[in-house]
C-alpha positions, 0 to 999 in steps of 0.5 A: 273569068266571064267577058263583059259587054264591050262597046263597039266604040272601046273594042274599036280603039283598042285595037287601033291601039294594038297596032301602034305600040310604043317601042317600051310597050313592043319590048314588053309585050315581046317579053311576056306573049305566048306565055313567056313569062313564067307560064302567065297569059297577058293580053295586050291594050285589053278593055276593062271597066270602060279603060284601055289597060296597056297590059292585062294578065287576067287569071291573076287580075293583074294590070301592067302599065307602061308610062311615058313623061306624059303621065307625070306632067298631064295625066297624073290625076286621071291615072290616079282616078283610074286606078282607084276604080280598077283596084276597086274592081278587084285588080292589081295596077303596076306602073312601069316608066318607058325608061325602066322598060327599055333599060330593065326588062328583067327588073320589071320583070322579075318585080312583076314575079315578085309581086304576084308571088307575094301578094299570093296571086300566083 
């Protein structure tokens, strides 16, 4: 996949953001770097299409997010936005709740596997 132009200002932020994982977003990345999860290669706080996405598995266009309560109370309409803008640009957008992480890592897992083996990504 070719890389698009990224500003200055985003690349900056993302890896500000890279550096102050929250602990679900730690435990996930710990799970899936270095191709630990079935061979995929995800990226961490990746920009895309002028977002921060938290997690990106590229060669499958696939996004992983991982959400705290603030986007249930404050963000619900900008995710949703958000989301419709990265779907429309060809990616696949998983949410997952801090909770389901911390607790469930090889649910969230295993339904990442699962997702992309049915929607044929894999």
């Amino acid at each position: 996949m070719p890389h698009a132009e990224v500003p200055r200002r985003l690349r900056s932020n993302a890896k500000a953001m890279r550096r102050a994982l929250t602990d679900a977003e730690l435990k996930f990345w710990n799970a899936v770097r270095a191709h630990r999860l079935e061979g995929l290669a995800f990226r961490r706080q990746m920009p895309i299409d002028g977002y921060i996405v938290d997690f990106a598995c590229p060669e499958h266009r696939l996004i992983v997010e991982i959400d705290g309560s603030q986007h249930a109370e404050r963000r619900a309409s900008y995710d949703r936005a958000r989301s419709a803008k990265l779907s429309a640009s060809g990616w696949t957008i998983l949410r997952f709740w801090n909770d389901d992480v911390l607790h469930d890592l090889d649910g969230v897992c295993t339904h990442i596997l699962r997702v992309l083996r049915l929607d044929g990504l894999k």
